[in-house]
Backbone as numpy.savetxt, mean C-alpha at the origin, in Angstrom:
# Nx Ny Nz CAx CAy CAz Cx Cy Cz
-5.59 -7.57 -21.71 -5.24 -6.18 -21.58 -3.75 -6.02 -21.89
-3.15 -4.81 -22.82 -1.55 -4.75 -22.88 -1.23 -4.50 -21.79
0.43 -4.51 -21.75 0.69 -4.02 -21.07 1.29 -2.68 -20.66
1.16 -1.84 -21.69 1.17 -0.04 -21.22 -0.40 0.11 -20.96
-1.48 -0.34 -21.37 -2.86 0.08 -20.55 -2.69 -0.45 -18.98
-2.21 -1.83 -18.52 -2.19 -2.32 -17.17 -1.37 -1.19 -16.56
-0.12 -0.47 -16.57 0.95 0.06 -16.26 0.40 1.17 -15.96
-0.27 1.85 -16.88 -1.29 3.12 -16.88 -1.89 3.21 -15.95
-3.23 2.01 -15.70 -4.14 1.85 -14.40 -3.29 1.92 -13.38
-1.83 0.91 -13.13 -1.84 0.75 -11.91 -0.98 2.00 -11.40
-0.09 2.74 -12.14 0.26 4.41 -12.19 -0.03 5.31 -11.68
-1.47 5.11 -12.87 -2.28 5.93 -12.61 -3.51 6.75 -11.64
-3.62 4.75 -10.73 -4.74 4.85 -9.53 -3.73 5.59 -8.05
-2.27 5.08 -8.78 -1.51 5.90 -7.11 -1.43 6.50 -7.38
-1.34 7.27 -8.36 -0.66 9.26 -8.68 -2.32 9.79 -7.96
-3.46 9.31 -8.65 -5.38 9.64 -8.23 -5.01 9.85 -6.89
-4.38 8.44 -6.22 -4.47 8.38 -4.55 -3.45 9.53 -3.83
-2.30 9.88 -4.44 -1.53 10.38 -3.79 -2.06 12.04 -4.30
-2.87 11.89 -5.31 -3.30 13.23 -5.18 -4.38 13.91 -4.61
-4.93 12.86 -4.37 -6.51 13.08 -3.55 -6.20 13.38 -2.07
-5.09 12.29 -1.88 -5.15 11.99 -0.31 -4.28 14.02 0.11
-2.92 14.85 -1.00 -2.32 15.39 -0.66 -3.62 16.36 -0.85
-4.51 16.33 -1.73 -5.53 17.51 -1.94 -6.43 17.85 -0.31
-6.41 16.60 -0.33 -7.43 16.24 1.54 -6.57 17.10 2.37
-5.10 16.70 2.34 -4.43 17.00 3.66 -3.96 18.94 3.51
-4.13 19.34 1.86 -4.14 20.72 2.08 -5.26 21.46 2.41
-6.24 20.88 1.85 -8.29 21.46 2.25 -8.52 21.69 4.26
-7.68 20.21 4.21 -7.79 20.28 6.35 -7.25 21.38 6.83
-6.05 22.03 6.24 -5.06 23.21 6.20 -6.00 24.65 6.25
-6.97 25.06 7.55 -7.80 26.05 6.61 -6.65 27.42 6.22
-7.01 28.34 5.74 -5.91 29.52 5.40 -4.94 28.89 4.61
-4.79 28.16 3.73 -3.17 27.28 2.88 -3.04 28.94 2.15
-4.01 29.33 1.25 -3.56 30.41 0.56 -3.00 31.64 1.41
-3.33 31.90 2.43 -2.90 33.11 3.52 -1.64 32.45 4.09
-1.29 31.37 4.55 -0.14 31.04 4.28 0.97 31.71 4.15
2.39 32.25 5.04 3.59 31.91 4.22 4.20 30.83 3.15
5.23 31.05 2.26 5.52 30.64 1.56 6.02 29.30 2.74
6.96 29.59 3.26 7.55 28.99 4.10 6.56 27.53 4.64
5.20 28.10 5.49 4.61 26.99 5.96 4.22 26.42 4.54
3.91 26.58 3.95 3.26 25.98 2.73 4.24 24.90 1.99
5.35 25.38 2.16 6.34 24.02 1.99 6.20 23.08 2.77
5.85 22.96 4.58 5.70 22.29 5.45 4.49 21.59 5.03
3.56 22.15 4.58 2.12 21.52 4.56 2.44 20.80 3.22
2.58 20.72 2.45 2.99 20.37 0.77 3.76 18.82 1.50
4.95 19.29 1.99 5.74 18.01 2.90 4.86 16.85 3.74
4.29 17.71 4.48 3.23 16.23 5.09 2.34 15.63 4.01
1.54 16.73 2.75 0.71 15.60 2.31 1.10 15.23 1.21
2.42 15.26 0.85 2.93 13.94 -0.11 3.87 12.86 0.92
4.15 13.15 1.82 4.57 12.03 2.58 3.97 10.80 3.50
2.74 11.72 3.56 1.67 10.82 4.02 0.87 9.60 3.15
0.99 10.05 1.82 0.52 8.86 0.81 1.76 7.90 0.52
2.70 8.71 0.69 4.10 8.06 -0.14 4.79 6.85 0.85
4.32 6.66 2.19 4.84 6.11 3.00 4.04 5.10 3.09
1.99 5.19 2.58 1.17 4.67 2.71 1.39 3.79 1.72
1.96 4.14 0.65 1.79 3.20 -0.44 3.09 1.95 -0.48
4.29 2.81 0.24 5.89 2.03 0.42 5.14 0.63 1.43
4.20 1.37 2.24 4.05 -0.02 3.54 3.29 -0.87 2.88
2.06 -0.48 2.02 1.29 -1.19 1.20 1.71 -2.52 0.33
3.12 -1.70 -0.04 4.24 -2.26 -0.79 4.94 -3.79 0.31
5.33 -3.18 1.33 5.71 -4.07 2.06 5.05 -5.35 2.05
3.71 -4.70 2.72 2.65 -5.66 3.35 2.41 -6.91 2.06
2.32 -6.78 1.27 2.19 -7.43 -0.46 3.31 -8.38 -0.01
4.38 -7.98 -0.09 5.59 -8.74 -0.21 5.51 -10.01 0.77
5.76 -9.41 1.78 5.47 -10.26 3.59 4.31 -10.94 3.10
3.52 -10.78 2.58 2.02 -11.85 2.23 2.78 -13.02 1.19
3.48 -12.82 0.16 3.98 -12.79 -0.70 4.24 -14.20 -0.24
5.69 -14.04 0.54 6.52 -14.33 1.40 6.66 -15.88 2.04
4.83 -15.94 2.60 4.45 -16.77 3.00 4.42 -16.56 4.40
4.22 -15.38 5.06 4.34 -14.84 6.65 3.15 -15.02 6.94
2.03 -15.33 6.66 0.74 -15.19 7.26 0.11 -16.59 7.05
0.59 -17.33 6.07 0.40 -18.91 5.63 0.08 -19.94 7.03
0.84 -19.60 7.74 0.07 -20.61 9.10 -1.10 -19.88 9.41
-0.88 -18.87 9.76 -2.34 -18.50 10.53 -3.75 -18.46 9.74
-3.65 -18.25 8.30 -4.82 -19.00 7.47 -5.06 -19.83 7.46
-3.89 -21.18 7.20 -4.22 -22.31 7.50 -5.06 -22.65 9.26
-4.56 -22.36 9.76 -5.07 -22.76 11.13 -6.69 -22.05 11.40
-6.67 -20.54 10.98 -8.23 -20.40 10.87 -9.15 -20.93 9.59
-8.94 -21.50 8.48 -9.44 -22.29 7.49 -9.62 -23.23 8.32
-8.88 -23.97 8.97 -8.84 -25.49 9.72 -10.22 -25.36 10.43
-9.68 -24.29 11.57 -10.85 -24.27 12.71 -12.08 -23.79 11.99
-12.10 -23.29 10.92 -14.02 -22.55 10.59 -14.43 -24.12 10.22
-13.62 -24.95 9.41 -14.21 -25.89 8.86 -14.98 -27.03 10.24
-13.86 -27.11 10.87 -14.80 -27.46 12.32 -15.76 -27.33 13.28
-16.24 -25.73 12.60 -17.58 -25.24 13.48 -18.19 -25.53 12.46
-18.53 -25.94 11.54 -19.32 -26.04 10.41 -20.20 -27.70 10.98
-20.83 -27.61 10.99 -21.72 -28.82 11.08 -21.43 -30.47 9.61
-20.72 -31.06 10.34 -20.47 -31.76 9.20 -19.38 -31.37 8.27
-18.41 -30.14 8.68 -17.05 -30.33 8.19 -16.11 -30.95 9.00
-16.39 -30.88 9.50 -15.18 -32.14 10.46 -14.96 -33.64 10.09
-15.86 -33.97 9.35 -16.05 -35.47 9.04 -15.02 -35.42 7.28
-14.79 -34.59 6.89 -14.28 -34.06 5.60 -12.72 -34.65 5.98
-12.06 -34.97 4.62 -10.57 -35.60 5.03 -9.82 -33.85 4.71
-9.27 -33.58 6.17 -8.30 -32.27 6.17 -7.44 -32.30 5.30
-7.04 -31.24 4.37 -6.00 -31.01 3.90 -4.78 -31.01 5.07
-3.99 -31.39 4.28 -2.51 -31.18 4.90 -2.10 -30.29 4.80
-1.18 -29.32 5.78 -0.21 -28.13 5.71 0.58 -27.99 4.70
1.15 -29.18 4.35 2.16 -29.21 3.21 1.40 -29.39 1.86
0.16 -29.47 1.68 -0.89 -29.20 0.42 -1.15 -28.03 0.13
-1.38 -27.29 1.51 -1.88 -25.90 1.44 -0.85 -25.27 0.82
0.59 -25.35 1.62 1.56 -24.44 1.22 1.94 -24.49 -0.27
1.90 -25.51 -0.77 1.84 -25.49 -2.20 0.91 -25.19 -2.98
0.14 -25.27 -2.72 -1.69 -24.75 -3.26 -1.19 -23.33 -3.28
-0.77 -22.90 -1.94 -0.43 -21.26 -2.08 0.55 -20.56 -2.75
1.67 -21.57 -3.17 3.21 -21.19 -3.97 2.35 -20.66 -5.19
1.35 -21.38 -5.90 1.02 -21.58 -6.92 0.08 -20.04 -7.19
-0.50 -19.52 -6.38 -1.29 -18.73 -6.37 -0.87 -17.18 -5.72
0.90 -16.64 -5.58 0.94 -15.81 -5.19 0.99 -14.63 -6.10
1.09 -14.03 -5.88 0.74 -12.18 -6.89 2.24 -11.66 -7.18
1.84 -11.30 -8.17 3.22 -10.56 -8.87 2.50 -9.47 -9.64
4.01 -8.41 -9.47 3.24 -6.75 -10.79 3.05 -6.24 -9.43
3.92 -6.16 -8.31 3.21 -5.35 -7.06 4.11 -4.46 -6.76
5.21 -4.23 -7.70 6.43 -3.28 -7.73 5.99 -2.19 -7.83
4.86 -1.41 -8.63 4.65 -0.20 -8.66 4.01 0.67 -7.48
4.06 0.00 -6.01 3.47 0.40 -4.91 4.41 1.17 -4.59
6.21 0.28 -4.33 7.47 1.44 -4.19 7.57 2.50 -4.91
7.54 1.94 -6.69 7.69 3.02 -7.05 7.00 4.26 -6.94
5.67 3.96 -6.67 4.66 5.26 -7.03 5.19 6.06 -5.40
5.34 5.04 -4.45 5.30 6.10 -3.05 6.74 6.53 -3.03
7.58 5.78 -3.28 8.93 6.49 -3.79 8.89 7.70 -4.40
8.49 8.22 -5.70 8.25 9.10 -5.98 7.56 10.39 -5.11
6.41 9.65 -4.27 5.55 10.63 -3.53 6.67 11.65 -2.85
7.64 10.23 -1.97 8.66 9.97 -1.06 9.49 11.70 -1.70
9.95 11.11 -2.29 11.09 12.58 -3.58 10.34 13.68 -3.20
9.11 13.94 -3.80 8.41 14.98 -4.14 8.51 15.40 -2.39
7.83 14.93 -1.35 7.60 15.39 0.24 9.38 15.93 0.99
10.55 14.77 -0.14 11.75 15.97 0.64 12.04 16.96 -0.15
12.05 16.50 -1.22 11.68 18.33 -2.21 11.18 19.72 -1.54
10.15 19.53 -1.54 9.35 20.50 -0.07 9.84 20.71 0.84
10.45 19.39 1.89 10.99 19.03 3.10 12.88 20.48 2.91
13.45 20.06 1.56 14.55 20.99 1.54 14.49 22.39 1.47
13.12 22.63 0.84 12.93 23.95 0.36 12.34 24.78 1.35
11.52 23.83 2.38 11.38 24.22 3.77 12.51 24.66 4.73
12.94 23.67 4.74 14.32 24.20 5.39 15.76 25.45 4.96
15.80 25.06 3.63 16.42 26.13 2.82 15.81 27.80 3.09
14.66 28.10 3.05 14.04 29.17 2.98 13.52 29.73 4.55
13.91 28.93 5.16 13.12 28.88 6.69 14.12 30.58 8.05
């Protein structure tokens, strides 16, 4: 696949998400059109900030995985399932220091566009957030 089609998808599925999720959070809004101008900036503000924060932590969470923050506690539940297993226990255990390299080898990259896309959301919800307040 190039890479302006990959860039596209992965763009493209958070702009889908951040627009679905802000479409959801104005539909819950009953009356948005009866509305002041005023609240309608408020409501506009929560549902791009609500995806945009979803996608920044998303962002996080990737990284911290990334990282190697969760690497013991897989290892240690990989360890223990293999021990309830009937006849994995008799198996020669990997070592911790196998795993962790097994895992260097296999972490994810291209996970930058999670900031950017909720960053953006981020912009767009104080946009609203000023114009709320400006007009209020």
């Amino acid at each position: 696949m190039s890479k302006a089609k990959s860039m596209l998808i992965k763009y493209g599925s958070c702009t889908a998400f951040t627009a679905a999720m802000a479409a959801v959070h104005v539909a819950l809004n009953r009356g948005f059109a009866e509305m002041e101008t005023v609240q309608k900036y408020r409501v506009l503000c929560d549902a791009f900030s609500i995806p945009g924060l979803l996608l920044v932590l998303f962002g996080v969470l990737v990284w911290l995985i990334n990282q190697g923050s969760l690497d013991g506690i897989s290892y240690a539940v990989r360890t223990g399932l293999r021990h309830l297993i009937p006849g994995g226990g008799l198996q020669q255990p990997e070592s911790y220091w196998d795993y962790l390299e097994k895992r260097k080898q296999k972490r994810i990259r291209g996970y930058g566009f999670l900031f950017l896309a909720g960053a953006a959301a981020l912009v767009i919800s104080g946009v609203f957030m000023a114009l709320f307040y400006w007009n209020r």
